[in-house]
C-alpha angles and dihedrals in degrees: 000000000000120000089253093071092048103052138018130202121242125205099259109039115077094192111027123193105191120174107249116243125268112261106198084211089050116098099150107154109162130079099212106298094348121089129230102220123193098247095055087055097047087049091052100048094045084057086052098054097043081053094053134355085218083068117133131212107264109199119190100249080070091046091049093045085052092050083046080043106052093036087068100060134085108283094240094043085053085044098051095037086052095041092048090070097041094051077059090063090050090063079050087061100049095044078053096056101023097103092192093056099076107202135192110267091233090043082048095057110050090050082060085046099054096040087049088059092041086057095052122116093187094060131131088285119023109246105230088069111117112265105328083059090102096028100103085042085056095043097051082051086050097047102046098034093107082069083056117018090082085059104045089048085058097045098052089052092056090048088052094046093047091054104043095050102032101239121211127199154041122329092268092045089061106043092045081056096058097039077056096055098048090048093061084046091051089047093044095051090049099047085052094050098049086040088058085037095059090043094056107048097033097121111241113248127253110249117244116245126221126220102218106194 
């Protein structure tokens, strides 16, 4: 089966990493001489549903197909599409250290959850293998993003907001600036939008006709 049957690219994603699809005849188990053994798997897909409830089941025979998969590309296009999720990590490490960005405690711990992974050695695929050594590490960021992605969002436009306006103050002081912010924003985009509303949809008037004797 060629790469082409296993992903496809989306719009918006210059480097895409799907999970293949499940083939009931496919057992593959094995990424070249090392062994996927069972309790790697069930290790790695307990850490995927503590990370979302939308997690699916991974089973070796996918991870393998991504290892045939990635291994067919263009060295620099496998290195960026496994280096794009890790540089997400990366956001997940400043939230964690940025004392003036509060968190949920829940939200807080799996970040922690999912860096600690990350910083294993003794994962699905040891790390010091050339270039599929962080692959199952990108694919468990992948698959559990949607449970990230809100916050960091979030994040990146505080820090922008921060920087760009030089922001003073505790943690509190600062976040309640930039809620503030966005809430004028917010305000601004909906009162131009029922301004254009009204403008569009004010009837025109009849003109007024004149008796000329």
């Amino acid at each position: 089966m060629n790469s082409s049957a296993l992903f496809h690219n989306t719009r918006h994603e210059p480097y895409p990493l799907t999970l293949p699809a499940i083939y009931a005849q496919s057992r593959r188990q094995r990424i070249g001489d090392i062994a996927i053994n069972d309790d790697a798997m069930d290790d790695f897909n307990g850490e995927l549903r503590a990370l979302t409830t939308q997690a699916p089941t991974v089973n070796a025979d996918q991870i393998s197909s991504l290892v045939r998969w990635l291994q067919t590309l263009p060295t620099e296009t496998a290195v960026a599409t496994i280096n794009l999720r890790m540089a997400r990590v990366e956001t997940l490490r400043r939230m964690l250290h940025d004392a003036h960005w509060e968190m949920a405690q829940d939200f807080n711990a799996r970040c922690r959850q999912l860096l600690a992974y990350i910083n294993r050695f003794d994962d699905l695929i040891p790390d010091d293998l050339p270039l599929i050594g962080h692959l199952d590490d990108a694919l468990l960021i992948e698959l559990s993003w949607g449970e990230f992605a809100g916050e960091v969002q979030d994040y990146l436009d505080f820090c922008r907001f921060r920087s760009e306006n030089k922001v003073r103050g505790n943690a509190g002081e600062q976040r309640n600036a930039w809620e503030t912010n966005c809430l004028a924003q917010a305000h601004e985009i909906l009162l131009r939008e029922e301004i254009r509303s009204r403008g569009y949809s004010r009837p025109t008037p009849l003109p007024s006709f004149f008796r000329v004797s």
